[in-house]
C-alpha positions as CSV (number, residue, x, y, z in Angstrom):
1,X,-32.3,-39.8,17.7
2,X,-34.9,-37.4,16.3
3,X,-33.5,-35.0,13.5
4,X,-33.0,-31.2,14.3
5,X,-35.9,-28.7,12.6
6,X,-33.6,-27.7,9.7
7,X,-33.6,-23.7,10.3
8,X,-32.8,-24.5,13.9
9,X,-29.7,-26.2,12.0
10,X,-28.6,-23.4,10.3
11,X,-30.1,-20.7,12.8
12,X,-32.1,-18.7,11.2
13,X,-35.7,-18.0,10.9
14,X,-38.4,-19.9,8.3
15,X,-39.0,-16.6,6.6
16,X,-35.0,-16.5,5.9
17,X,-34.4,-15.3,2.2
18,X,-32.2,-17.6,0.3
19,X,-29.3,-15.4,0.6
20,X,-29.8,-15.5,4.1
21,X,-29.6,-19.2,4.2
22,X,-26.6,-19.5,1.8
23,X,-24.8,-17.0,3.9
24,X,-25.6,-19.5,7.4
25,X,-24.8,-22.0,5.6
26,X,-21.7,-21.0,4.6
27,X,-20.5,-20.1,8.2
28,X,-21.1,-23.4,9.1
29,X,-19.7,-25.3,6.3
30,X,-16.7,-23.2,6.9
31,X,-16.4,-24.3,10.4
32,X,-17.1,-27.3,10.6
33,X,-15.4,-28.8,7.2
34,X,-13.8,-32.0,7.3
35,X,-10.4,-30.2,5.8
36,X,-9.9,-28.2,8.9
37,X,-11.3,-31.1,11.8
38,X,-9.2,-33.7,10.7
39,X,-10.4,-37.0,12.4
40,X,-13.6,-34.7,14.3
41,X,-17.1,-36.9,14.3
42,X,-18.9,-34.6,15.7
43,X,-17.8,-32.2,13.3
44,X,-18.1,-34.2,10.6
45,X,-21.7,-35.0,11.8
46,X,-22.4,-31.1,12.0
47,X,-21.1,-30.6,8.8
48,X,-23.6,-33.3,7.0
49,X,-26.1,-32.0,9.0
50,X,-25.8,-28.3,7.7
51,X,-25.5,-30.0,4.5
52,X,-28.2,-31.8,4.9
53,X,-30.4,-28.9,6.3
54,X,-29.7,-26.5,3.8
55,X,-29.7,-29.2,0.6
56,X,-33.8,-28.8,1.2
57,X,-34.4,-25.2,2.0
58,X,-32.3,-24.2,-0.6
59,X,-34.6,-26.0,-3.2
60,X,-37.5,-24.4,-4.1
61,X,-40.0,-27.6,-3.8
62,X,-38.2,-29.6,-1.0
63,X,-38.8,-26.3,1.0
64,X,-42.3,-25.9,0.2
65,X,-42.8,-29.7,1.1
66,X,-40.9,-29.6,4.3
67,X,-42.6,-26.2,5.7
68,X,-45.7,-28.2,5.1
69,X,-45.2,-31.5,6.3
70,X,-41.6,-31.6,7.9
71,X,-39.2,-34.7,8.1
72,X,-42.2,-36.7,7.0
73,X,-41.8,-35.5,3.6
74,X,-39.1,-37.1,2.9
75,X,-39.2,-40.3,4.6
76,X,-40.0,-43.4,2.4
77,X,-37.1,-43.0,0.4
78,X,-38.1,-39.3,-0.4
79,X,-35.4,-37.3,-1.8
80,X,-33.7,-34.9,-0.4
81,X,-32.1,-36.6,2.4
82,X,-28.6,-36.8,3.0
83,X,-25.5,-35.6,1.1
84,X,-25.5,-32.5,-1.1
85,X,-29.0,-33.4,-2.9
86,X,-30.4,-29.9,-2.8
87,X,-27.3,-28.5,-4.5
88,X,-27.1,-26.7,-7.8
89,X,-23.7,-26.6,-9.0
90,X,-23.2,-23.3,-9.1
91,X,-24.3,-22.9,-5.4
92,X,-21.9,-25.9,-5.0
93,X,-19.1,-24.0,-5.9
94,X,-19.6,-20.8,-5.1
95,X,-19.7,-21.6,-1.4
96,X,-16.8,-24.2,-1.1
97,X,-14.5,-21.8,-3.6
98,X,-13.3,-19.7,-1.0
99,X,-11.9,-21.9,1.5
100,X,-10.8,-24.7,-0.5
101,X,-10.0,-23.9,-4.0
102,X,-11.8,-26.1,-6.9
103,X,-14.5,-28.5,-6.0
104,X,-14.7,-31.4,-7.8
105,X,-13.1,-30.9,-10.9
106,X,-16.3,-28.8,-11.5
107,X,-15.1,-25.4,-10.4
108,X,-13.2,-22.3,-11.9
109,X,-9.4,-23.2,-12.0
110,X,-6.9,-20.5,-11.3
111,X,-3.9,-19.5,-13.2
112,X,-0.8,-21.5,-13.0
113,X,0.3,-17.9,-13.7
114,X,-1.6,-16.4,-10.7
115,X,0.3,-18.8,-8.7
116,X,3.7,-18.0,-9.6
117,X,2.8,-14.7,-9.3
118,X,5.9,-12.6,-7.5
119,X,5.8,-10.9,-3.9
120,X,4.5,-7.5,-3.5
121,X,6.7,-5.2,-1.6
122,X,6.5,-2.1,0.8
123,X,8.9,1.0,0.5
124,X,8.4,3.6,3.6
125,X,8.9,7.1,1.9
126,X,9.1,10.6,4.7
127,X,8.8,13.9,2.9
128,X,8.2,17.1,4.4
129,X,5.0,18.9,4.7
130,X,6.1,21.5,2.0
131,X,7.0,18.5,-0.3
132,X,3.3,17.3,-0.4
133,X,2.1,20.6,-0.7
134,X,4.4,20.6,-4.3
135,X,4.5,17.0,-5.4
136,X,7.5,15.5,-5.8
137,X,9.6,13.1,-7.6
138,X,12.0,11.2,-5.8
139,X,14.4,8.2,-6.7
140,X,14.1,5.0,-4.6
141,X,16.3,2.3,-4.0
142,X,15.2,-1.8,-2.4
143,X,16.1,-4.9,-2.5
144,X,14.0,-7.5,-4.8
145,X,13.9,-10.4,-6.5
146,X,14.1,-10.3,-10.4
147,X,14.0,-12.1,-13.7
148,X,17.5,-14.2,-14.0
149,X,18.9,-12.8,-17.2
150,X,20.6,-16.0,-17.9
151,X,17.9,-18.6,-18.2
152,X,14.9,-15.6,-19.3
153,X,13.5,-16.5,-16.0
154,X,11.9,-20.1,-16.4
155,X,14.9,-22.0,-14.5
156,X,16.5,-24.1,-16.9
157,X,19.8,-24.0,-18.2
158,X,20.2,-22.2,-21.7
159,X,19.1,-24.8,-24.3
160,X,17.4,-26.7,-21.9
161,X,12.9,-25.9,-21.1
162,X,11.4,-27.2,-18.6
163,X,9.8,-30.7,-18.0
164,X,6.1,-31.5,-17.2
165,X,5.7,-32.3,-13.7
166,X,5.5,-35.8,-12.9
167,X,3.6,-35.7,-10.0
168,X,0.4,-33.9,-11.4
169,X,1.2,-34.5,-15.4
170,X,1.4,-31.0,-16.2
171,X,-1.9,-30.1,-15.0
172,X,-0.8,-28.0,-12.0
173,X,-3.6,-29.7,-9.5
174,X,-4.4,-33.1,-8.1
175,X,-7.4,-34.8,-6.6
176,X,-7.7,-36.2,-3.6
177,X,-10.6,-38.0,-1.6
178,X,-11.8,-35.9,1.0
179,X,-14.6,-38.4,3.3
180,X,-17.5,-38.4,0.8
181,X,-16.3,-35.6,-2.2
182,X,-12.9,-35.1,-4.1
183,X,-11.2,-31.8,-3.9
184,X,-8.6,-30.3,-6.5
185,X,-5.7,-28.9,-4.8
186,X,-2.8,-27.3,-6.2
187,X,0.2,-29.4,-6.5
188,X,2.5,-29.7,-3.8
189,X,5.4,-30.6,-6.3
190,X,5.3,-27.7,-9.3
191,X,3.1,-25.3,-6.7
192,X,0.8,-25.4,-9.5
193,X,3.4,-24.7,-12.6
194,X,2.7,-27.9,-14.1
195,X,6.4,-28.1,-14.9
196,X,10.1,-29.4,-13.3
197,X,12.9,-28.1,-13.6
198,X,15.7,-31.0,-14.1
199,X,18.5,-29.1,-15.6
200,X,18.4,-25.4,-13.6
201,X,19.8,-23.1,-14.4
202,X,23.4,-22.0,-12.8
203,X,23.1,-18.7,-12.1
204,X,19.7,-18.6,-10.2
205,X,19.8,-22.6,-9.3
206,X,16.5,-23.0,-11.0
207,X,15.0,-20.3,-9.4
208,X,14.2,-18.4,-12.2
209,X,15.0,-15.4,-10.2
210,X,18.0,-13.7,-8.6
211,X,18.3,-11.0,-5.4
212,X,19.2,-7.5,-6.5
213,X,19.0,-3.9,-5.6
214,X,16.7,-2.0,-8.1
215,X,16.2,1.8,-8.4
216,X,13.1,3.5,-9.9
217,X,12.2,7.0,-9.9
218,X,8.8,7.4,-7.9
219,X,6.4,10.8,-8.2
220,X,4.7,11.7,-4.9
221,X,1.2,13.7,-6.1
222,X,0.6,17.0,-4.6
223,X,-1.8,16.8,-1.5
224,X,-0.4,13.3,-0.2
225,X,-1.6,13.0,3.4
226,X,-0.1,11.3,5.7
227,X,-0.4,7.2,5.8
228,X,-1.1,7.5,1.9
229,X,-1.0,4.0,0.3
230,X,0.7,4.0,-3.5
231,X,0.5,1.4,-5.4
232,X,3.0,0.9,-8.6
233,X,2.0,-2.3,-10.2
234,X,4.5,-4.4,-11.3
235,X,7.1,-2.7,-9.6
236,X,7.6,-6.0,-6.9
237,X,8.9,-9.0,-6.7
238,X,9.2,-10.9,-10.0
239,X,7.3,-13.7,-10.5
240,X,8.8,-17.5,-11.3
241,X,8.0,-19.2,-14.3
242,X,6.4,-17.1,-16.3
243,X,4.7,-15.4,-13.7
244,X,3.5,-12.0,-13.3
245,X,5.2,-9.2,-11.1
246,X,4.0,-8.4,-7.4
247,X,3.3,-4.9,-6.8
248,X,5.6,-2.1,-4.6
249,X,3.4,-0.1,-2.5
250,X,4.7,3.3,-0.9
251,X,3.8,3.9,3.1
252,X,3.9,7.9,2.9
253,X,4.6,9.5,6.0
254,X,4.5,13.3,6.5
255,X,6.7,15.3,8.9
256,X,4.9,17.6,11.5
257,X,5.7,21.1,10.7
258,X,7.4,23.6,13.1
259,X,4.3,26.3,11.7
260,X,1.5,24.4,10.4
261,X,-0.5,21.6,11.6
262,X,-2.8,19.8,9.3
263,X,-6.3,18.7,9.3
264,X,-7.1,16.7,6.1
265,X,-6.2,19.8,2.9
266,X,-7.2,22.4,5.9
267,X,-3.7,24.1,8.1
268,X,-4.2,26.3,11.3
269,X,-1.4,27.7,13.6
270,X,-1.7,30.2,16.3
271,X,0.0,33.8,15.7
272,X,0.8,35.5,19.1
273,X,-0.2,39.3,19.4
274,X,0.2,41.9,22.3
275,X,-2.7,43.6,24.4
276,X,-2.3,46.7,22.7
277,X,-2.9,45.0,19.2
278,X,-5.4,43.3,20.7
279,X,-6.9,46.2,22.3
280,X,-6.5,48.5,19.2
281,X,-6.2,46.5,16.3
282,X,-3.6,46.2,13.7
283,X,-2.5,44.1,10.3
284,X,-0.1,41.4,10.6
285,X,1.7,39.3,8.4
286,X,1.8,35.5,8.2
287,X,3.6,33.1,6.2
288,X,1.6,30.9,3.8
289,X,2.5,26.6,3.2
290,X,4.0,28.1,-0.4
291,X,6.7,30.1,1.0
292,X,5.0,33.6,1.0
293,X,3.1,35.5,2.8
294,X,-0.3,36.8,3.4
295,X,-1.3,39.7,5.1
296,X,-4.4,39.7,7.9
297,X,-6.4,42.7,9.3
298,X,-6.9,42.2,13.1
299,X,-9.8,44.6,14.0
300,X,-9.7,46.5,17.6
301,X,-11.2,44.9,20.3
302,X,-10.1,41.1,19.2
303,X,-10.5,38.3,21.9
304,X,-7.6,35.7,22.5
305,X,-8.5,32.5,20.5
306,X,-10.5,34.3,17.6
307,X,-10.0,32.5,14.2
308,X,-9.8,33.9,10.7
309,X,-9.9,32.0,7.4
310,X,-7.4,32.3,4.6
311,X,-9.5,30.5,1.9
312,X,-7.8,28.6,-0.8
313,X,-4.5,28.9,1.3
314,X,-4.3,25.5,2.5
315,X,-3.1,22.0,1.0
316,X,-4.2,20.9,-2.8
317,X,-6.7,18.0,-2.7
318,X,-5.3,15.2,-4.6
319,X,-6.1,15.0,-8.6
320,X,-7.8,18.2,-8.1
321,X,-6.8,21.5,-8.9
322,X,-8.8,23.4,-5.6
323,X,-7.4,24.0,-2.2
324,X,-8.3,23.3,1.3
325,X,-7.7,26.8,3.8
326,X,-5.8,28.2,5.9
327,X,-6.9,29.0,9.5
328,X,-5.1,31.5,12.1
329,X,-5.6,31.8,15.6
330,X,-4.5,34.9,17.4
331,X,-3.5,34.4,20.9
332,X,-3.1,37.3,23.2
333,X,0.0,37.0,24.9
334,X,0.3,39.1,28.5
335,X,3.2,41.0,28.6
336,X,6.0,39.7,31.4
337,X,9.1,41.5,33.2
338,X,7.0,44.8,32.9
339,X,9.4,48.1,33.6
340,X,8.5,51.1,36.5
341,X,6.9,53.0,33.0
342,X,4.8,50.1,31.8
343,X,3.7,49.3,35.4
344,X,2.3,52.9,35.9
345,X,0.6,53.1,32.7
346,X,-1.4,49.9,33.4
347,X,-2.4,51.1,36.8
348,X,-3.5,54.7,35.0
349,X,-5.5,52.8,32.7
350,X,-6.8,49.9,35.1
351,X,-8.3,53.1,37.3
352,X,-10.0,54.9,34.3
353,X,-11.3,51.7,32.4
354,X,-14.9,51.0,32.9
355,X,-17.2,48.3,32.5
356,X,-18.0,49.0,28.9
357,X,-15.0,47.9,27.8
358,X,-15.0,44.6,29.3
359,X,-18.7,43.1,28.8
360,X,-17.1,39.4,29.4
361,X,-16.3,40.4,33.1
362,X,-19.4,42.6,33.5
363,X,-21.1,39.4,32.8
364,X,-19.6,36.8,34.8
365,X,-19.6,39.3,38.1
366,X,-23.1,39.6,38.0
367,X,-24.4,35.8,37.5
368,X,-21.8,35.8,40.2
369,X,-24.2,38.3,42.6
370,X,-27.0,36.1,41.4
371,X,-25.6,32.8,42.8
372,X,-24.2,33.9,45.8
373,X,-27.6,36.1,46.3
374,X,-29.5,32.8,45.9
């Protein structure tokens, strides 16, 4: 069967840059590895075939030669056919690394320690809209996993360390024959400590660690939004063997206010007035997120809905030392369950009012005339 053009291969076009190609490349490699299509041939076929494909185009010459004369170029034992010929080994790596660990003996090996590294943990904290306008410190309690006093946390019994692994001899990987390549895997036996434990420890049965309840005193910063992520580090689980600590993060969530609602460091609420404020003006006084008060000048004539700005009176941005603002939103409220009195000074003033007092309704009734006159 004739071979595939190579970028029709990898799908992309002949003036693909050679990122461009690494990254198709990659997406193919990814799907169609031999590691996750166990016992797949036409995977496996796919797979050599990307391979293939991109072992030329990603070489420089091979490229050159094979925009010029295609497959012919490399027929007559020519190189660049088959296998992983156009490979350097830093490309090698870089692309397998991240879905199956070390290739080949030839790539960067992790940490035993990274391995063992403990859980990280989440703690769901509710304060109050006032707290995250102040900051606060607050002691939490949770359940974790830490170091077992007993054996200092590497499993054994006192007096006793712990043995190289027999299965990998201490190295913490193995290889194993993957169709045509070897892979380095961590060890199923140690998980990659390198080490057995043979006489464990009695307290944590060679765990290493032991379940507890731990306290720690926390600080909220001021400004904390809601759905804030905090991360203490080393504040998780602990980890085995010599491991390092997994990390606590704290899931804020703020409290809606019975006053404010918030929008980012910004606040608004609405502040009901009557029609005769409204009408005339006045000064009211509002409370403030701090606890006390501010005072607002409400000139005659005010609509229902107007807004005025209280700068610097809203939340504190975090790490910073400004503040958003505050916003309030007067709302005329029409008065209910009038009295005989109220009734017949409404009607004396609904008779004597003109339109110059009401330019909203002047308005509206005549593009009213207009459309019904059209």
């Amino acid at each position: 069967m004739a071979k595939r053009d190579y970028y029709d291969v990898l799908g992309v076009d002949r003036t693909a840059s050679p990122d461009q190609l690494k990254s198709a490349y990659r997406k193919l490699a990814v799907k169609y590895h031999p590691d996750k299509n166990p016992g797949d041939k036409v995977a496996e076929d796919k797979f050599k075939e990307a391979s293939e494909a991109y072992g030329v185009l990603s070489d420089k010459s091979k490229k050159q030669n094979y925009d010029n004369f295609g497959h012919a170029a490399f027929e007559n034992g020519g190189s660049g056919q088959g296998g992983f010929g156009g490979f350097s080994g830093a490309d090698f790596s870089d692309i397998f690394e991240d879905f199956f660990g070390d290739f080949g003996g030839g790539g960067r090996r992790s940490s035993r320690k990274n391995n063992n590294r403990g859980s990280d943990l989440r703690y769901d904290l509710s304060i109050s809209l006032e707290e995250a306008y102040t900051g606060k410190k607050q002691n939490i309690q949770f359940s974790t996993s830490e170091k077992c006093n007993t054996c200092k946390g590497n499993g054994s019994k006192p007096g006793y360390n712990p043995d190289r692994c027999t299965y990998c001899g201490g190295n913490g990987r193995i290889r194993s024959n993957q169709g045509f390549f070897t892979v380095q895997q961590t060890c199923p036996q140690c998980a990659g400590s390198g080490e057995e434990i043979n006489n464990p420890c009695n307290d944590c049965n060679g765990q290493g660690n032991k379940q507890s309840s731990k306290k720690i005193s926390v600080t909220i910063p001021k400004g904390v939004d809601d759905g804030t992520r905090i991360r203490l580090a080393g504040k998780g689980e602990a980890g085995t063997r010599g491991g390092a600590s997994g990390d606590l993060y704290l899931f804020v969530n703020v409290e809606s206010h019975q006053v404010f609602k918030r929008s980012d460091v910004n606040l608004f609420f609405e502040f009901p007035i009557s029609v005769a404020d409204a009408a005339l003006g006045t000064s009211i006084e509002i409370p403030t997120i701090d606890g006390g008060k501010a005072k607002i000048k409400i000139p005659e004539g005010t609509q229902s809905g107007k807004q005025f700005r209280l700068k610097g009176k809203g939340m504190p941005f975090m790490r910073r030392g400004d503040f958003g603002d505050l916003y309030v939103q007067v709302k005329t409220e029409i008065p209910v369950s009038l009295n005989k009195e109220q009734k017949e000074l409404l009607e004396k003033f609904r008779k004597i009012e003109n339109e110059r007092s009401n330019p909203s309704i002047k308005k509206f009734f005549q593009k009213a005339k207009d459309f019904w006159k059209n």
